[in-house]
DRENDO-1510 file (C-alpha; in Angstrom, 1 decimal, always signed):
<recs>
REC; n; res; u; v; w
REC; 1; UNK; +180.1; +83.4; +34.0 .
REC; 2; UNK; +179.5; +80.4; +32.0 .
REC; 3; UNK; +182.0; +78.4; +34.8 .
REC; 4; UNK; +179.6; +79.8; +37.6 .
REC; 5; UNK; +176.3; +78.4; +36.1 .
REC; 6; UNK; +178.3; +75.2; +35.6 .
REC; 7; UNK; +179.4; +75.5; +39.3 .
REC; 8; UNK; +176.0; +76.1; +40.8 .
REC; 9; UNK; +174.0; +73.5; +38.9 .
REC; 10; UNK; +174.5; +70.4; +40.5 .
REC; 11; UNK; +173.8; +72.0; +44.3 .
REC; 12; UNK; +170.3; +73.7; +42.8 .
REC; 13; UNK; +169.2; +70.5; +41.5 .
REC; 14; UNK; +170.2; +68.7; +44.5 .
REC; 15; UNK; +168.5; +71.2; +46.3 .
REC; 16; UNK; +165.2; +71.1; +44.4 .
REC; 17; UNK; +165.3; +67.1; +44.8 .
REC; 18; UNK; +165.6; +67.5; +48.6 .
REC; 19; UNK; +162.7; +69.6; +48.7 .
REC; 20; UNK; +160.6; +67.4; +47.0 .
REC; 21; UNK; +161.3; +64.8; +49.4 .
REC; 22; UNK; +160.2; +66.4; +52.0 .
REC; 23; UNK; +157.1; +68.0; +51.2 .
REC; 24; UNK; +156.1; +64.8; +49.8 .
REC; 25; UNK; +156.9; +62.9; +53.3 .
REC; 26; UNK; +155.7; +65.8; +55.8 .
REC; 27; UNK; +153.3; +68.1; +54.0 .
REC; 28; UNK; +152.2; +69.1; +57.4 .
REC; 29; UNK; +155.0; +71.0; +57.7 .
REC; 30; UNK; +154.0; +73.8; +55.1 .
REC; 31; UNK; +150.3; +73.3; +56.3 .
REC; 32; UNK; +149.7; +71.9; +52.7 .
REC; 33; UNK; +146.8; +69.6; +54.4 .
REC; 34; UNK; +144.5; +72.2; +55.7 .
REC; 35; UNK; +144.4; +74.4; +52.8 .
REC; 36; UNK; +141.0; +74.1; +51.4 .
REC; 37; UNK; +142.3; +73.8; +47.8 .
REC; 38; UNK; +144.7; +71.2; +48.7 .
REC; 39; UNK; +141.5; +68.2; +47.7 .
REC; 40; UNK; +143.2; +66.0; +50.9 .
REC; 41; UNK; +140.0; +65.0; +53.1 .
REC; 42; UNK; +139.7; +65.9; +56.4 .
REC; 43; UNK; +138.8; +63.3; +59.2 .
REC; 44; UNK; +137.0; +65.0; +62.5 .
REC; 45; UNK; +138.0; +63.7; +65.5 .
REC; 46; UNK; +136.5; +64.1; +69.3 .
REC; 47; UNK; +138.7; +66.2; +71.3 .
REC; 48; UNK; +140.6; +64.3; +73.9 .
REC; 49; UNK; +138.4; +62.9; +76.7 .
REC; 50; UNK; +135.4; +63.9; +75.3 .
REC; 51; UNK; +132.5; +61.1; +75.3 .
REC; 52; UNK; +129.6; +63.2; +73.9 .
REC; 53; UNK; +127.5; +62.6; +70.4 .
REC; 54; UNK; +127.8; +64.5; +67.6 .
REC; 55; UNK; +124.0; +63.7; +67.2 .
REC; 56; UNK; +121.1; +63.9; +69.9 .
REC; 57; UNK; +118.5; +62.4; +67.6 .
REC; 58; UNK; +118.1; +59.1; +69.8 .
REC; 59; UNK; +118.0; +61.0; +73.0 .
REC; 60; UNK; +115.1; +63.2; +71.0 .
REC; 61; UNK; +113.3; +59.6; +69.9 .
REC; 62; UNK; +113.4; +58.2; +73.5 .
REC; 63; UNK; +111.6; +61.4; +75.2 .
REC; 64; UNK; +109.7; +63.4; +73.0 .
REC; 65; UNK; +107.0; +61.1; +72.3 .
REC; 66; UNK; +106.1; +61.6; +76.3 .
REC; 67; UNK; +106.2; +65.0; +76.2 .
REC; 68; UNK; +102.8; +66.7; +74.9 .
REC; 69; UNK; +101.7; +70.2; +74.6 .
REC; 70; UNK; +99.2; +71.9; +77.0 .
REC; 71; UNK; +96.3; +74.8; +76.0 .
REC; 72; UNK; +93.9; +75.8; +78.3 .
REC; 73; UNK; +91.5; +78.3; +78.2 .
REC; 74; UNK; +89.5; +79.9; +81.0 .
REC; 75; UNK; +86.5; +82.5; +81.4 .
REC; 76; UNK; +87.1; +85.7; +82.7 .
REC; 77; UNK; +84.1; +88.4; +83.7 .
REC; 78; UNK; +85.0; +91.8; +82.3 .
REC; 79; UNK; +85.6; +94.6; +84.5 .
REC; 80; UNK; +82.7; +97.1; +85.3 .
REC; 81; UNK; +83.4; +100.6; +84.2 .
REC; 82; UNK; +84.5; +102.6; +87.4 .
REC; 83; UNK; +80.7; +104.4; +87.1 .
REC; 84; UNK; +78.8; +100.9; +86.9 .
REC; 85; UNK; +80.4; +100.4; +90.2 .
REC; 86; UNK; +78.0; +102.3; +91.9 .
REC; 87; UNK; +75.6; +100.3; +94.4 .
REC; 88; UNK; +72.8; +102.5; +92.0 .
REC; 89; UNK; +74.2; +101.1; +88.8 .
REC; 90; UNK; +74.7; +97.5; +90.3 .
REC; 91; UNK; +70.8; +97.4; +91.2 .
REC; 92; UNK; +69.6; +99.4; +87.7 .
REC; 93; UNK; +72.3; +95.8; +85.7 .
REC; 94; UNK; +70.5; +93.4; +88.1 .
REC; 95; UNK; +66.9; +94.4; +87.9 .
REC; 96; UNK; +67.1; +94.5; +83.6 .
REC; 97; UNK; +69.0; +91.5; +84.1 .
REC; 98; UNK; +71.8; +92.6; +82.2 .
REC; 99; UNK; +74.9; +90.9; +82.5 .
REC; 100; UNK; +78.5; +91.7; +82.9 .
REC; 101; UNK; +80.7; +90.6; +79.2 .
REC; 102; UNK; +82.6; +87.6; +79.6 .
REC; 103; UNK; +85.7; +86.4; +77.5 .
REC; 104; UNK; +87.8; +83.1; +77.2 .
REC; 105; UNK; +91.9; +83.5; +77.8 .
REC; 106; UNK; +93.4; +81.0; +76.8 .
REC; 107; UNK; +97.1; +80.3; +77.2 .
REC; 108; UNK; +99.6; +77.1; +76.5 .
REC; 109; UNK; +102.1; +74.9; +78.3 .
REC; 110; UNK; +104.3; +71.6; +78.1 .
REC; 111; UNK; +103.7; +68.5; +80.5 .
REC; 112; UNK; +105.5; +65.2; +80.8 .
REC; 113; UNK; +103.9; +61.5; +80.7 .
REC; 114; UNK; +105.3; +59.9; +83.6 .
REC; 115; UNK; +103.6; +56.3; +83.6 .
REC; 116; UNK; +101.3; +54.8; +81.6 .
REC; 117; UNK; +98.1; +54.9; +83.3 .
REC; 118; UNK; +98.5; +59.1; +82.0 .
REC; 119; UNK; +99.8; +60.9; +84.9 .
REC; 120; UNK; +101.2; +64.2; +83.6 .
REC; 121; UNK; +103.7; +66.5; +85.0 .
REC; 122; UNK; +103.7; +69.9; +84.2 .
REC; 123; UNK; +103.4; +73.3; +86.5 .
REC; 124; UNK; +100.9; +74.6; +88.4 .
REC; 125; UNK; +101.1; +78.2; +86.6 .
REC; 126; UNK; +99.9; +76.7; +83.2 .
REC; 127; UNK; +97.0; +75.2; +84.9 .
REC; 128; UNK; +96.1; +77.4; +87.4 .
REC; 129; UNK; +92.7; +78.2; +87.3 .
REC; 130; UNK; +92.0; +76.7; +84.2 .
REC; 131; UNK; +88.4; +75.4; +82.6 .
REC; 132; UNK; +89.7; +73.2; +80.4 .
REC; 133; UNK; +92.7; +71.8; +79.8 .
REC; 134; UNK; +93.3; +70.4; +76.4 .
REC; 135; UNK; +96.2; +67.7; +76.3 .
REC; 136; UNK; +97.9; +67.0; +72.6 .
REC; 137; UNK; +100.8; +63.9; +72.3 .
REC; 138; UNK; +103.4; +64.2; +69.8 .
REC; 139; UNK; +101.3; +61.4; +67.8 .
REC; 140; UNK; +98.4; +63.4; +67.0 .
REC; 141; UNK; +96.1; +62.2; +69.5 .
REC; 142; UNK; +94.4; +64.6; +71.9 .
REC; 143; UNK; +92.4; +64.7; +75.5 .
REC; 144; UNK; +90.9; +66.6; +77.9 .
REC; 145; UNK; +92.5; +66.4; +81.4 .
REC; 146; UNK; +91.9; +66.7; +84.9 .
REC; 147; UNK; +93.6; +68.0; +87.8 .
REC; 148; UNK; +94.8; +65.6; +90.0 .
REC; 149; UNK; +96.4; +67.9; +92.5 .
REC; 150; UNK; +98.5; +70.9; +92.5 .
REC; 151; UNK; +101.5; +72.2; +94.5 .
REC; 152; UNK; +101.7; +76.3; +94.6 .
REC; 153; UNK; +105.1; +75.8; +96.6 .
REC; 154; UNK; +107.1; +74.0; +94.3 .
REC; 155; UNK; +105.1; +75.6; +91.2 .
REC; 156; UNK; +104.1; +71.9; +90.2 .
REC; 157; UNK; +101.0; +70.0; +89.0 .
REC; 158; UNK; +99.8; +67.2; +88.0 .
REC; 159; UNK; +96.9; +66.1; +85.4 .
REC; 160; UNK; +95.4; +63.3; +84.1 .
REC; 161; UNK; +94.4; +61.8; +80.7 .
REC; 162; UNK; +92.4; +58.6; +80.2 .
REC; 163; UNK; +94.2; +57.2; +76.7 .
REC; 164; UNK; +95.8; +54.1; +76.1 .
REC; 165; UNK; +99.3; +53.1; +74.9 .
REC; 166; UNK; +100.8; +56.1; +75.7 .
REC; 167; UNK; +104.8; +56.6; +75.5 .
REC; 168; UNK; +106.2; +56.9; +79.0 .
REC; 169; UNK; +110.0; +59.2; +79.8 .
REC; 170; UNK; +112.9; +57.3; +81.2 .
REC; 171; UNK; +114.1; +58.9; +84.6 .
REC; 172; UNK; +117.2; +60.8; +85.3 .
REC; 173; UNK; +119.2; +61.4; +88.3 .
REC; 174; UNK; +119.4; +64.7; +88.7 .
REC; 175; UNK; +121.9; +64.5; +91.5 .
REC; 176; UNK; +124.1; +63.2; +89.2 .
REC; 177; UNK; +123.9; +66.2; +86.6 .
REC; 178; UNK; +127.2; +68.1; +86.6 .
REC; 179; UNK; +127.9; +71.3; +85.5 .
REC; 180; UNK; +129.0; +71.2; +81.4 .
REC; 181; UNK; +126.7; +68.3; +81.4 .
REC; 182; UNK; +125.0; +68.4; +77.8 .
REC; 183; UNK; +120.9; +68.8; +78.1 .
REC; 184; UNK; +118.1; +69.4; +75.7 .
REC; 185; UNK; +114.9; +71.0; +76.5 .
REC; 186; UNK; +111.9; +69.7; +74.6 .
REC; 187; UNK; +108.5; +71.6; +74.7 .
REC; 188; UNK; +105.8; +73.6; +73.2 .
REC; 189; UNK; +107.5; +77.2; +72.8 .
REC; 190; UNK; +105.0; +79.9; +71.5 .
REC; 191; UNK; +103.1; +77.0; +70.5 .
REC; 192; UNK; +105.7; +75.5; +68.5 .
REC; 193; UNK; +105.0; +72.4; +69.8 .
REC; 194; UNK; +107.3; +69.3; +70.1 .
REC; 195; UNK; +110.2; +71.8; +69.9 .
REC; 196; UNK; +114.3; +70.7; +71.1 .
REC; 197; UNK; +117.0; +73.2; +71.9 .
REC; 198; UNK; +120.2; +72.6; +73.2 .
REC; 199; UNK; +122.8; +73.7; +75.9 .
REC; 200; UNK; +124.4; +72.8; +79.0 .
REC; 201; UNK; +123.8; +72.4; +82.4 .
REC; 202; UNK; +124.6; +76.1; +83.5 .
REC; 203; UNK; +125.0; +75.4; +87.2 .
REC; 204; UNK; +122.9; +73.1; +90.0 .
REC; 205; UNK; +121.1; +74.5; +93.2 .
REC; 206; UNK; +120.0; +77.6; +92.7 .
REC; 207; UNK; +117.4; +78.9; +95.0 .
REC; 208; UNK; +117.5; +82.6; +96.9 .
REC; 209; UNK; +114.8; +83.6; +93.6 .
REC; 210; UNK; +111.7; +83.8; +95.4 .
REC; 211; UNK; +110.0; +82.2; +92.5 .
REC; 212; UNK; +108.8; +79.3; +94.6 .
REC; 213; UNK; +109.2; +78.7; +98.3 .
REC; 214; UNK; +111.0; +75.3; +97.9 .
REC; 215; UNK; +114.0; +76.1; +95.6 .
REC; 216; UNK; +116.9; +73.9; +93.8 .
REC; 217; UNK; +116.6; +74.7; +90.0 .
REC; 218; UNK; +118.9; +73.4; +87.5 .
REC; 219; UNK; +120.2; +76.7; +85.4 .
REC; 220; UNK; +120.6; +76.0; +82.0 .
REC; 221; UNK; +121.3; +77.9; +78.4 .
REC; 222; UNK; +119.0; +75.5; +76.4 .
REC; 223; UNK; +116.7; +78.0; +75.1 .
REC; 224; UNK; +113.5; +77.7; +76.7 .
REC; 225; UNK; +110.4; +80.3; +76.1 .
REC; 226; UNK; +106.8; +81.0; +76.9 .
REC; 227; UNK; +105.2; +77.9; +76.5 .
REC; 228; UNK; +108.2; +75.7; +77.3 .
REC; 229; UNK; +106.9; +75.4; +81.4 .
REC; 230; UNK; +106.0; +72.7; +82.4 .
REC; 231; UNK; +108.4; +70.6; +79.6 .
REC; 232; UNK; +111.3; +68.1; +80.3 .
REC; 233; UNK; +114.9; +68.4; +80.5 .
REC; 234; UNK; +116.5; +66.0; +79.6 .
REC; 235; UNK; +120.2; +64.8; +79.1 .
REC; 236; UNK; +122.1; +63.3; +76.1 .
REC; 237; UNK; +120.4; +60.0; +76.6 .
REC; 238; UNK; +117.4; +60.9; +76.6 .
REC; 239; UNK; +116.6; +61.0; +80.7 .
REC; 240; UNK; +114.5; +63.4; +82.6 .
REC; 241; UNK; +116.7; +64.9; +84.5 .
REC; 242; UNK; +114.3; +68.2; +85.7 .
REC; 243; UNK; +110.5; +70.0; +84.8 .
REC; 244; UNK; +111.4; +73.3; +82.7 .
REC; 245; UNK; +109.4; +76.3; +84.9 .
REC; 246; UNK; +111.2; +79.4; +84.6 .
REC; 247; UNK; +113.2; +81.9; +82.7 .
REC; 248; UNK; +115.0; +84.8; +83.9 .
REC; 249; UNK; +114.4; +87.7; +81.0 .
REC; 250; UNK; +113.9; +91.4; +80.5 .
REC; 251; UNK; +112.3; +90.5; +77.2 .
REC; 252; UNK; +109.7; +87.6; +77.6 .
REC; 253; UNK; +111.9; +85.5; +75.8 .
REC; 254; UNK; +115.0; +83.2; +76.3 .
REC; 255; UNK; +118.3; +85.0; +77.0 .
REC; 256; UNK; +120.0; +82.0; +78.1 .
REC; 257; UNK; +119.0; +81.7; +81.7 .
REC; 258; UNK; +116.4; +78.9; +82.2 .
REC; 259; UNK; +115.0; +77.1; +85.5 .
REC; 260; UNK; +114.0; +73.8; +85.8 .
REC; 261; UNK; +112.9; +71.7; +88.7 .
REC; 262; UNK; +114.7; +68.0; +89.7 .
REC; 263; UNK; +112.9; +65.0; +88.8 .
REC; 264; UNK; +113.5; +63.8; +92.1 .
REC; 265; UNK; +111.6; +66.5; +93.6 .
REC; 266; UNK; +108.9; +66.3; +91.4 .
REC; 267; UNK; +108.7; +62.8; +91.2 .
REC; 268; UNK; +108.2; +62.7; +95.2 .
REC; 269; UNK; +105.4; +66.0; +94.7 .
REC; 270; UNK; +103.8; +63.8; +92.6 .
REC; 271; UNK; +103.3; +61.0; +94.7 .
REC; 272; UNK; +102.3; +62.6; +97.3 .
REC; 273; UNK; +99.4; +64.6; +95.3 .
REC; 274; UNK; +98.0; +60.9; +93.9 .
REC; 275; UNK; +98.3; +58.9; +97.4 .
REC; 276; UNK; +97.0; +62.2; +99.6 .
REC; 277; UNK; +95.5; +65.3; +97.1 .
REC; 278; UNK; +98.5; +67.5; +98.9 .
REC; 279; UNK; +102.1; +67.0; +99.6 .
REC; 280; UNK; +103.0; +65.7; +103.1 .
REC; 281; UNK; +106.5; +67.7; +104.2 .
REC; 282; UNK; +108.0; +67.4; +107.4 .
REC; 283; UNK; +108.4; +70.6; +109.9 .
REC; 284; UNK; +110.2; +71.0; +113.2 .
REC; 285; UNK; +108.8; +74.1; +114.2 .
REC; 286; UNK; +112.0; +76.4; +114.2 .
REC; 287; UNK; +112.9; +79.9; +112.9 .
REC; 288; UNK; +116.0; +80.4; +111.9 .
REC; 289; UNK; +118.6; +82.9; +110.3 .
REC; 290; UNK; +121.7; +82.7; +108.6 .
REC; 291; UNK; +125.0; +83.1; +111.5 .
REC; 292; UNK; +126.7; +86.4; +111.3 .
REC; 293; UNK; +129.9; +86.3; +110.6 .
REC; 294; UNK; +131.4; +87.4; +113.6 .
REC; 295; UNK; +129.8; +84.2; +115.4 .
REC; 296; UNK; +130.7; +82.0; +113.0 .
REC; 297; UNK; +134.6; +83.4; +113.5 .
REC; 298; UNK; +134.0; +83.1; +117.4 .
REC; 299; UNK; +133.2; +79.4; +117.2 .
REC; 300; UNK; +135.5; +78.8; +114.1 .
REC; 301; UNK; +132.9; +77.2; +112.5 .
REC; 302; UNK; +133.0; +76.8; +108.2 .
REC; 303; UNK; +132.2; +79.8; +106.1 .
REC; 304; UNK; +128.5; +80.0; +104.8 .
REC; 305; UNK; +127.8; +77.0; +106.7 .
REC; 306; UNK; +125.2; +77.2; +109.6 .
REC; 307; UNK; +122.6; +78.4; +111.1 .
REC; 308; UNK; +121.1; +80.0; +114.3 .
REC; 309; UNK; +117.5; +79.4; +116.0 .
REC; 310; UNK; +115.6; +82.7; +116.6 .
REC; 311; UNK; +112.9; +80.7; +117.9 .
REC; 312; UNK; +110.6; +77.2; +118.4 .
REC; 313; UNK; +107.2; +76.4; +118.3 .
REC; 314; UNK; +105.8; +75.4; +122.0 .
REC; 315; UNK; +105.4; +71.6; +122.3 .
REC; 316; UNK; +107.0; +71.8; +118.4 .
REC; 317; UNK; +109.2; +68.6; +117.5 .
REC; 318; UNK; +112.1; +70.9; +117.8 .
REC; 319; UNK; +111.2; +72.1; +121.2 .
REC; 320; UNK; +110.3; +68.7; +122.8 .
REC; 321; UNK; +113.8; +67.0; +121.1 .
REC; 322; UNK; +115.8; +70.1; +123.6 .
REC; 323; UNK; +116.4; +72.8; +120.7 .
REC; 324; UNK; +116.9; +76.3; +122.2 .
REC; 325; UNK; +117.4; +79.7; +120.7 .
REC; 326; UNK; +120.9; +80.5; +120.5 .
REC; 327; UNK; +121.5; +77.0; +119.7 .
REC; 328; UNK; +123.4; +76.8; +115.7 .
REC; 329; UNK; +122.7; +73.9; +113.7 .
REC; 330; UNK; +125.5; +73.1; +111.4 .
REC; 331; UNK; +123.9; +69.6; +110.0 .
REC; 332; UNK; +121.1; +67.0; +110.2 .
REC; 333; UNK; +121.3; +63.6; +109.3 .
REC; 334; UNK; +125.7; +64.4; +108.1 .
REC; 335; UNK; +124.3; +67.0; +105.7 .
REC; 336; UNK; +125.4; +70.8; +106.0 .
REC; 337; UNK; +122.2; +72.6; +106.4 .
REC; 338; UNK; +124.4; +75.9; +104.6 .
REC; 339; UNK; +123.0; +79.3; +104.7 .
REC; 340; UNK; +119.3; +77.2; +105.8 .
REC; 341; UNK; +117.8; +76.4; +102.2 .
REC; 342; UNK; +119.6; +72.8; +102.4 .
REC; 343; UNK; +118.6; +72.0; +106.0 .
REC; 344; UNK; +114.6; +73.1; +105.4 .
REC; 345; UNK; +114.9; +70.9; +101.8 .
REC; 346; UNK; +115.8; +68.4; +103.9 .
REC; 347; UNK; +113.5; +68.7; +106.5 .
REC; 348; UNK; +110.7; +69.5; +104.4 .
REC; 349; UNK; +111.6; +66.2; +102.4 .
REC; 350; UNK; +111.7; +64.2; +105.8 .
REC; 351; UNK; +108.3; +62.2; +106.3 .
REC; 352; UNK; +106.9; +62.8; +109.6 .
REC; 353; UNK; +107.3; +60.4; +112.3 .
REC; 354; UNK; +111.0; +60.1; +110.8 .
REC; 355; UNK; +114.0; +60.6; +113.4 .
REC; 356; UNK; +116.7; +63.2; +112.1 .
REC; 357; UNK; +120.1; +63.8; +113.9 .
REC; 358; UNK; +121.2; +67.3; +114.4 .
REC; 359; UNK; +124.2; +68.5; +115.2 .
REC; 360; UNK; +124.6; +71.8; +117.3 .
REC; 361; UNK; +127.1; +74.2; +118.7 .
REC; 362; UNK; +125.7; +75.4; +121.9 .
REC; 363; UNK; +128.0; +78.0; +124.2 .
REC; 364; UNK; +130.9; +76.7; +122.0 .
REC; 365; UNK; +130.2; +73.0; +122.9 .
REC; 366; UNK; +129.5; +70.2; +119.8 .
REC; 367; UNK; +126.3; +68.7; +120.7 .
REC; 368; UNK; +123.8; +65.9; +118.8 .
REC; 369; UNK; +120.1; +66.5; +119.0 .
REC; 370; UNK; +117.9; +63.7; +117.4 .
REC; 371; UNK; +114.3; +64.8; +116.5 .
REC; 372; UNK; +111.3; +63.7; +115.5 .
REC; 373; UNK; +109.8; +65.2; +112.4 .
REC; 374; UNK; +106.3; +66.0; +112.4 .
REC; 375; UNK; +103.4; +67.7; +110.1 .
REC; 376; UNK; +103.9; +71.3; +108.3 .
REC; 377; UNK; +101.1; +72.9; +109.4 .
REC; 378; UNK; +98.6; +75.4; +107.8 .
REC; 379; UNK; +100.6; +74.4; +104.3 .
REC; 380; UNK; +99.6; +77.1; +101.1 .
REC; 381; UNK; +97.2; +75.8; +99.1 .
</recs>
């Protein structure tokens, strides 16, 4: 036995010094690094490619001072009982002179300073109809405002305030925005006001809602609620990128599907509501409808790509450029008009008196239309 111990001793030892070698060289190798006992620090790294911030505070700095909250309040004639309805009743109120109850609603909204001279953006549901409007910056300072113009079609408006010094937002291009894209939405959420949440950009060009009749929202999972319409997205530097309006929700609150208009659009709504109190949008005087699919397989043309006149407007820009029903319009100006939503964005963006070039498939044939844009007529006010 005593030989055995004697035989073994020098390979433990040598065994034992091995060991020690090696941990002490490669201690990854037992995992020794990430134990949290183990006292060796940690260094976080960016995962590879990634370009983000680990902070958005800067972005927060640069556009949140041009953001301000909106309350407005509005008065609102009680409802008659169904029995003071009667013509009787009506004459018995008028004659004591006694008068219906009134009350004041009052409800709240974001809005965006777009240039100094206090131009706000915000949408027309948190105006509409309003008595007053009430406008509070981030730096204390308050105002009433007035309505400069409103757009039902696009759910936009924009207000006025008479203040000086006031903190402006950088624009984004929302063109630009990619899906995964990083964006904060800053607002005044059950009147939590100056308020920023966080997510992504959920996906680009929705429309098909029926929320407005001029659709291209930017979906997003930054929480926005009741009182965030009318408040900016923006993306990790800081740049408007779109006008927060909606939320799809069973609950009244945010479940991680939220709307917001482009900047672009709303930039060019705008405008058109300070140069001419309503927005100018082109119209060729066409109805359309999306081509069946057995068409489209007939002519081999692109799936979900085209669409076929039902019918023009007599003496219509469509009708005096040679458009016919039957004709299918698969682009204007290079752009594919898809299902229809692109092509009337397009057109509806076009400014009158402005040439567009269509391209048709007419009896199977390739054709190219140019047209002259005119005025939408009978727009909804």
């Amino acid at each position: 036995m005593k030989e055995l111990l004697q035989f073994l001793r020098w390979p433990v030892v040598c065994g034992l010094l091995a060991a020690i070698i090696i941990l002490d060289h490669f201690p990854n190798l037992l995992g020794l690094n990430n134990h949290p006992g183990s006292g060796q620090s940690q260094q976080i790294t960016a995962p590879p490619g990634s370009q983000g911030p680990y902070s958005y505070s800067q972005a927060v700095k640069q556009a949140a001072p041009a953001v301000v909250n909106i309350y407005t309040s509005k008065r609102v004639t009680q409802e008659l009982p169904p029995k003071y309805r009667d013509p009787f009743f009506r004459y018995f109120l008028q004659k004591n002179n006694i008068r219906q109850k009134e009350r004041v609603e009052r409800s709240l909204g974001s809005g965006i300073i777009i240039n100094p001279n206090g131009y706000i953006l915000t949408n027309n549901h948190v105006i509409k109809d309003a008595d007053e409007i009430l406008v509070l910056l981030q730096d204390g300072r308050e105002a009433l405002a007035s309505v400069i113009g409103t757009d039902p079609e696009t759910d936009l408006a924009v207000l006025k305030i008479s203040l000086n010094n006031l903190e402006t937002i950088t624009i984004g291009d929302p063109s630009q925005a990619m899906v995964g894209d990083v964006v904060l939405a800053i607002g005044n959420p059950y009147g939590f006001g100056h308020t920023v949440t966080q997510g992504i950009i959920s996906a680009t060009g929705r429309y098909g809602l029926r929320l407005t009749t001029y659709e291209n929202f930017i979906q997003t999972d930054a929480a926005i609620n009741p009182g965030n319409s009318g408040g900016a997205l923006v993306d990790a530097q800081g740049h408007l990128l779109g006008i927060n309006t909606a939320i799809q929700s069973n609950s009244g609150g945010s479940q991680g599907i939220g709307l917001a208009t482009p900047s672009d659009l709303a930039l060019r709504i705008m405008s058109d509501l300070i140069q001419y109190g309503k927005v100018i949008r082109g119209w060729l005087g066409i109805e359309v409808q999306a081509v069946p699919g057995t068409i489209a397989e007939s002519y081999n043309l692109p799936f979900n790509n085209g669409v076929i006149i039902t019918g023009t407007y007599r003496d219509g820009p469509a009708d005096d450029s040679g458009l016919m029903g039957g004709d299918i319009i698969t682009s204007i100006n290079g752009q594919p008009v898809g299902d229809g939503h692109a092509g009337m964005n397009l057109i509806a963006a076009t400014r009158p008196g402005e040439e567009v070039a269509i391209e048709i498939v007419r009896e199977g044939q390739t054709m190219n239309v140019n047209a002259v844009v005119g005025s939408r007529p009978n727009s909804r006010e």
